[in-house]
C-alpha positions as CSV (number, residue, x, y, z in Angstrom):
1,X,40.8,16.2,217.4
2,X,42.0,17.3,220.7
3,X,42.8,21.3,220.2
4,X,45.0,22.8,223.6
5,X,45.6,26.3,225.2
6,X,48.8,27.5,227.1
7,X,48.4,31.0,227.6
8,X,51.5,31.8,229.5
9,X,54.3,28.7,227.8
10,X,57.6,27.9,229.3
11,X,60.9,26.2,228.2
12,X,60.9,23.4,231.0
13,X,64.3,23.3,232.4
14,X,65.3,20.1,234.5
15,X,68.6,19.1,236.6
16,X,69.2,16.0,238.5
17,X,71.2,16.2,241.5
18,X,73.8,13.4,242.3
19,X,72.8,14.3,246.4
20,X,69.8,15.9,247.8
21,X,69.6,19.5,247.5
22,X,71.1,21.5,250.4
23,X,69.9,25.6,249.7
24,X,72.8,28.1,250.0
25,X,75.6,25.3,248.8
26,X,77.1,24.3,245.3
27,X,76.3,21.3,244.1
28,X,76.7,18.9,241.0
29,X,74.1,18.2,238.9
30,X,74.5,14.7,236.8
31,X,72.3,15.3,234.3
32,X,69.6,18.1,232.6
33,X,67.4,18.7,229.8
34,X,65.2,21.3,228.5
35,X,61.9,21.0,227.3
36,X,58.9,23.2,225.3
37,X,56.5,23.2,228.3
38,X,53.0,24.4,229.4
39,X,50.3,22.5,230.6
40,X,48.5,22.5,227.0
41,X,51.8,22.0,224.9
42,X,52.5,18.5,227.1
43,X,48.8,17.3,226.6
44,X,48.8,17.9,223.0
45,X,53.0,16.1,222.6
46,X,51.4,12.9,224.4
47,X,48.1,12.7,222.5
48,X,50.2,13.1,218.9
49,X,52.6,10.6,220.6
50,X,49.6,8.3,221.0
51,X,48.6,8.8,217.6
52,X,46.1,10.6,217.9
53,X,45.4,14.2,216.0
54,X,46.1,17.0,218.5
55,X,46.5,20.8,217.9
56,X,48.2,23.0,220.2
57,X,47.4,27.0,220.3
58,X,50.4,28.9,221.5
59,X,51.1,32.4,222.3
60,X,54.5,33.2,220.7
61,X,57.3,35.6,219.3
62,X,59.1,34.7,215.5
63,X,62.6,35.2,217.7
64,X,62.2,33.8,221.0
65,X,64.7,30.9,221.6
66,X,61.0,29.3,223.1
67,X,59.5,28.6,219.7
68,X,62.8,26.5,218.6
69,X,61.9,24.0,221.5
70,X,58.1,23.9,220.5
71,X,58.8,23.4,216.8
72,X,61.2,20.2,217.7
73,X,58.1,19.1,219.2
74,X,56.1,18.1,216.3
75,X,52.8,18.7,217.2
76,X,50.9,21.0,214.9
77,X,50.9,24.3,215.9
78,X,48.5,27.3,215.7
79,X,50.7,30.0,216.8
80,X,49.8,33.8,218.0
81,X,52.1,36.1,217.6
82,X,53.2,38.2,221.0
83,X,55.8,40.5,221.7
84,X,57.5,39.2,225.0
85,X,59.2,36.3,225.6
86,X,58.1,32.8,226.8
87,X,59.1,32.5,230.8
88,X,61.7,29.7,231.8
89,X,60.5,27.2,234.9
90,X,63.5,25.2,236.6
91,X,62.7,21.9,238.3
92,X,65.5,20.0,240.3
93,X,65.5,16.5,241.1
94,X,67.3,14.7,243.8
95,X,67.9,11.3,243.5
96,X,64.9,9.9,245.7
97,X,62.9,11.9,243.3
98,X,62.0,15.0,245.5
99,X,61.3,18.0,243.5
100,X,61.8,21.5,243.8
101,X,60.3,23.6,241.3
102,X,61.0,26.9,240.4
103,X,58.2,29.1,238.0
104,X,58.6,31.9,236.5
105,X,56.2,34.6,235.8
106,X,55.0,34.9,231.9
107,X,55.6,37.9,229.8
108,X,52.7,40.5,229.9
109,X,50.2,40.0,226.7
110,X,48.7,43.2,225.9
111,X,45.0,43.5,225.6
112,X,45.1,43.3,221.4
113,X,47.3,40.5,221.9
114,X,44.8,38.9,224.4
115,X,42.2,38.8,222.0
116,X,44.5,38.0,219.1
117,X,44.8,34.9,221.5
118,X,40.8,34.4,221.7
119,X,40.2,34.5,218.1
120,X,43.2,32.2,217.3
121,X,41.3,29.7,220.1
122,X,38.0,29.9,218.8
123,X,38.9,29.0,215.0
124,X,41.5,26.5,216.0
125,X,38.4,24.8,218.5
126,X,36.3,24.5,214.7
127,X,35.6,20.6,214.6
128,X,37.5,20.0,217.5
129,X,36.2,17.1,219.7
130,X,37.6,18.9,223.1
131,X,39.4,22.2,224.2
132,X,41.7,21.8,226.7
133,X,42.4,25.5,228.5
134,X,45.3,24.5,230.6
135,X,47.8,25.9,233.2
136,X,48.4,29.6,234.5
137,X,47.5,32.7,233.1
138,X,50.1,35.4,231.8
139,X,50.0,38.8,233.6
140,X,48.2,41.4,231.7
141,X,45.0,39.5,231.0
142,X,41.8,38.6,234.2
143,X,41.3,36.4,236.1
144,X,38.4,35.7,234.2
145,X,40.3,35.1,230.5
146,X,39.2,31.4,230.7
147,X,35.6,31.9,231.2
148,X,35.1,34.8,228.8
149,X,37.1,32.0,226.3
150,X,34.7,29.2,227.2
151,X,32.1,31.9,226.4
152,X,33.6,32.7,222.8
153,X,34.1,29.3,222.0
154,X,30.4,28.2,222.5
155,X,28.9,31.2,221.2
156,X,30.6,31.1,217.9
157,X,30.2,27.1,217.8
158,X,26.8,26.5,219.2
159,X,26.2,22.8,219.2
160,X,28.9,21.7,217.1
161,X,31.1,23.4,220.4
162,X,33.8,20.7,221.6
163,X,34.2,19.5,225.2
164,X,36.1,22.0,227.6
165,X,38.6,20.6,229.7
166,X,40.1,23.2,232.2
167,X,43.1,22.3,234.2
168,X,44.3,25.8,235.9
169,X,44.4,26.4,239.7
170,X,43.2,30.0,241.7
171,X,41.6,32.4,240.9
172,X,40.9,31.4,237.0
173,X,39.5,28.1,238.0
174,X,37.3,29.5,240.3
175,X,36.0,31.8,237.7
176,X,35.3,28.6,235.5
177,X,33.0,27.4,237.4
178,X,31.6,29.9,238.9
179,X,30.2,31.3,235.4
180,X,31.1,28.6,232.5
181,X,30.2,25.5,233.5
182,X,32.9,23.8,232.1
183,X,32.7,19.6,230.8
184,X,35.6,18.3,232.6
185,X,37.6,20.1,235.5
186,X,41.2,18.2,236.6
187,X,42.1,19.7,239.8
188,X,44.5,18.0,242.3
189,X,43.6,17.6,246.0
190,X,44.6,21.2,247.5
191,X,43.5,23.1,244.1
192,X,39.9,21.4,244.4
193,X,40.0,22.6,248.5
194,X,40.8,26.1,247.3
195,X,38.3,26.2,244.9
196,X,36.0,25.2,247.6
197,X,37.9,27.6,250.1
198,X,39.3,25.1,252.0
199,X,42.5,24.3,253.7
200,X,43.7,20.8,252.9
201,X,46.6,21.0,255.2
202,X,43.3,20.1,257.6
203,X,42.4,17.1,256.4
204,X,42.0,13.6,258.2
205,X,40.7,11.8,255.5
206,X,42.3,13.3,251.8
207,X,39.6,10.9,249.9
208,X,36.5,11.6,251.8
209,X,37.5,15.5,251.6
210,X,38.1,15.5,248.1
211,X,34.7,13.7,247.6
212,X,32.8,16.1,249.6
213,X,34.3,18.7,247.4
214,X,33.8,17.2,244.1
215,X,30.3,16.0,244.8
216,X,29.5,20.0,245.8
217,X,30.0,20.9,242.3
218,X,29.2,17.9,239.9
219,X,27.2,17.5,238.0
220,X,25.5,21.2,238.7
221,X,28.3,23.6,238.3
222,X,30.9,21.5,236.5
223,X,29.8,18.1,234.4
224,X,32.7,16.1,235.5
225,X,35.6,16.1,237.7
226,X,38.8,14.0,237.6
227,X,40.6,14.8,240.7
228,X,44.3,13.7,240.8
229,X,45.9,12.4,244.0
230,X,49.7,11.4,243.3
231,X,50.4,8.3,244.8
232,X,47.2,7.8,245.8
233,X,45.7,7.3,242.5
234,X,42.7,9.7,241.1
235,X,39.2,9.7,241.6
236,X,36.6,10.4,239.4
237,X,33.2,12.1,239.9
238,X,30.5,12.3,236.4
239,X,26.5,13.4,236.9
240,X,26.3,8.8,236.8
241,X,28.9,8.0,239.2
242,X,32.1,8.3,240.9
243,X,35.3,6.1,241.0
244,X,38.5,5.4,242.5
245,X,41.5,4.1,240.7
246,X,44.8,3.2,242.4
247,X,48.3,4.3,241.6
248,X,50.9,2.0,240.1
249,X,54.2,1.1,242.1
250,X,56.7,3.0,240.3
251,X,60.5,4.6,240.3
252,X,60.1,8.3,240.5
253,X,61.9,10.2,237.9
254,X,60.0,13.5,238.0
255,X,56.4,14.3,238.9
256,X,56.7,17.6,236.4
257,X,53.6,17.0,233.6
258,X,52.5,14.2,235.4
259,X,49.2,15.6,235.8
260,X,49.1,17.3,232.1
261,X,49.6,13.3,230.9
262,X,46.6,12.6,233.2
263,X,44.7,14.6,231.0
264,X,45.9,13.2,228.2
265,X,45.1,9.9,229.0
266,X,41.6,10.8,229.7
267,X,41.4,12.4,227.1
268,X,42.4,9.8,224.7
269,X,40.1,7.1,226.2
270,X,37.3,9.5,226.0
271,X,38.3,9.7,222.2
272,X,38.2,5.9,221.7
273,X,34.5,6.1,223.3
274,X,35.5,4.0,226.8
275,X,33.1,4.2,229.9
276,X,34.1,6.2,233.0
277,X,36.4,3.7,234.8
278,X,38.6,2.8,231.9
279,X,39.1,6.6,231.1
280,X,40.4,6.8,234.5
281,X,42.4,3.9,234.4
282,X,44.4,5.1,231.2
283,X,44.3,8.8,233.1
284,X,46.5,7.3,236.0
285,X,48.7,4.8,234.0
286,X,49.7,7.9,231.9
287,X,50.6,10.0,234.9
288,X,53.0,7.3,236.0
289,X,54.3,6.5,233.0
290,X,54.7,10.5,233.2
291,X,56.1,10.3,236.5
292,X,58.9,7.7,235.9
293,X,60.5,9.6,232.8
294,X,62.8,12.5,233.2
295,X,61.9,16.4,232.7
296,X,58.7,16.7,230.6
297,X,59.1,13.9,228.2
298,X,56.2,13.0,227.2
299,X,54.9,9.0,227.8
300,X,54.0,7.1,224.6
301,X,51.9,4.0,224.9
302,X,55.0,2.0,225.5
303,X,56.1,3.9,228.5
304,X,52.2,2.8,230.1
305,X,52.6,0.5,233.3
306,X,52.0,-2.9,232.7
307,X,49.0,-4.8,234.1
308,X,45.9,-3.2,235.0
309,X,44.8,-0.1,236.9
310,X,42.6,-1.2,239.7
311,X,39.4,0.9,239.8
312,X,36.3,0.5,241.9
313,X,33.1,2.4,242.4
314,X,33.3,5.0,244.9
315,X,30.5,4.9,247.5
316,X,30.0,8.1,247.3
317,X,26.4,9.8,246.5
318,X,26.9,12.2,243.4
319,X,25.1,15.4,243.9
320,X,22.1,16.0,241.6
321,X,21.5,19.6,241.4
């Protein structure tokens, strides 16, 4: 069982644009869709699609037009109760693929709500194989919100505690692994070089940098890292190894939840008990399988690239302390 966190939801809205987009004109779009979103809502649609079991922990109102969108789903829902409403992100597509996305901030979750949140976590993580705490946090709770949660969820669990996958960015990453030690982190290139401090705008060489960066905090601060690259495939760093896989050639539809079906993928390799390369092979074919669709649709199986991923040790030394 794969149980998933989005703290701070959103209906996923996307357009496609007949021409590129030109700011400050009017322009046609040819078609759009609308989506339940949030980082841990798309893991948990693509492992259910998969057929695997998946739970997804959602902070929600009974009347917000949001909770119409995550009910079509079908994933099985553990849903908190909140007050606001579930923020709206816009993403528009031209027809090369370019993306401009537009993200909304979340609606304020007060602190009894905040630890309505927590408790509905740490029950829903009961026999759970992993947690996945995923995407941005909603104003009104700290920075630190995943941490403290990572916290909860071991001390009430112990040994029988599942695996903690983090995908979040700033300020609540940092705080991950500065205090938590989490199992699994899935940063992209600049979110691992601000979590580091870095600027990646500076960098000659994105796959030697990214090493550098992952090796710094793997295995000692955080067990694993799977660092996603876009076209340039994802690399993979563990306390017995790291590895490179390459990116499929593919039509662009959309990068939106590319990286939330990375997870996934990993995830659901991890679940079938593959070693470290194949789990990032299926990571990557599920990001472009994710990447040709439009929106947020989740990728089933059949949507996966065909052929294989090619992935090869990285000759990288992984850090041991």
């Amino acid at each position: 069982m794969i149980v998933t966190l989005t703290a701070n939801p959103s209906a996923d809205r996307a357009v496609v644009l007949s021409d590129a987009l030109v700011p400050g004109e009017v322009q046609r779009a040819v078609s759009s869709r609308e989506d339940a979103g949030g980082k841990g809502v798309n893991v948990a649609r693509v492992v259910t699609a998969a057929g695997a079991p998946a739970r997804a922990v959602v902070p929600v109102g009974a009347h917000d037009p949001y909770r119409v969108l995550l009910e079509d789903t079908g994933i099985a829902l553990d849903v908190v109760e909140v007050a606001g409403r579930a923020r709206a992100n816009l993403t528009i597509t031209d027809p090369t693929g370019e993306t401009t996305k537009l993200n909304l901030p979340g609606a304020e979750l007060s602190a009894v709500e905040a630890e309505a949140l927590t408790a509905g976590v740490v029950a829903a993580a009961e026999g759970a194989t992993w947690l996945v705490l995923a995407g941005s946090l909603p104003p009104g709770v700290p920075a630190s919100f995943y941490a403290d949660l990572v916290s909860a969820v071991r001390g009430r669990w112990g040994a029988a505690a599942p695996l903690i996958a983090v995908d979040a960015s700033g300020e609540a990453l940092a705080a991950v692994v500065e205090s938590a030690r989490p199992d699994l982190i899935k940063p992209n290139h600049e979110e691992l070089a601000e979590l580091v401090g870095e600027d990646p705008s500076l960098d000659a060489d994105v796959l030697a940098e990214a090493a550098r960066r992952a090796t710094a905090l793997v295995p000692g601060r955080v067990a694993s890292a799977l660092v996603t690259l876009g076209a340039d495939g994802a690399l993979l760093f563990t306390a017995d190894g790291a590895w490179r896989g390459r990116a499929p050639k593919i039509q662009v539809a959309s990068t939106v939840g590319a990286g939330d079906s990375s997870l996934a993928g990993y995830l659901l390799a991890d679940l079938d008990g593959a070693p470290a390369p194949d789990r990032l092979a299926r990571s990557i074919a599920y990001g472009a399988a994710a990447a040709t669709l439009p929106g947020t649709q989740a990728p089933t199986p059949a949507d996966l690239p065909p052929g294989p991923i090619a992935v090869s040790d990285f000759a990288t030394p992984i850090a041991t302390s």
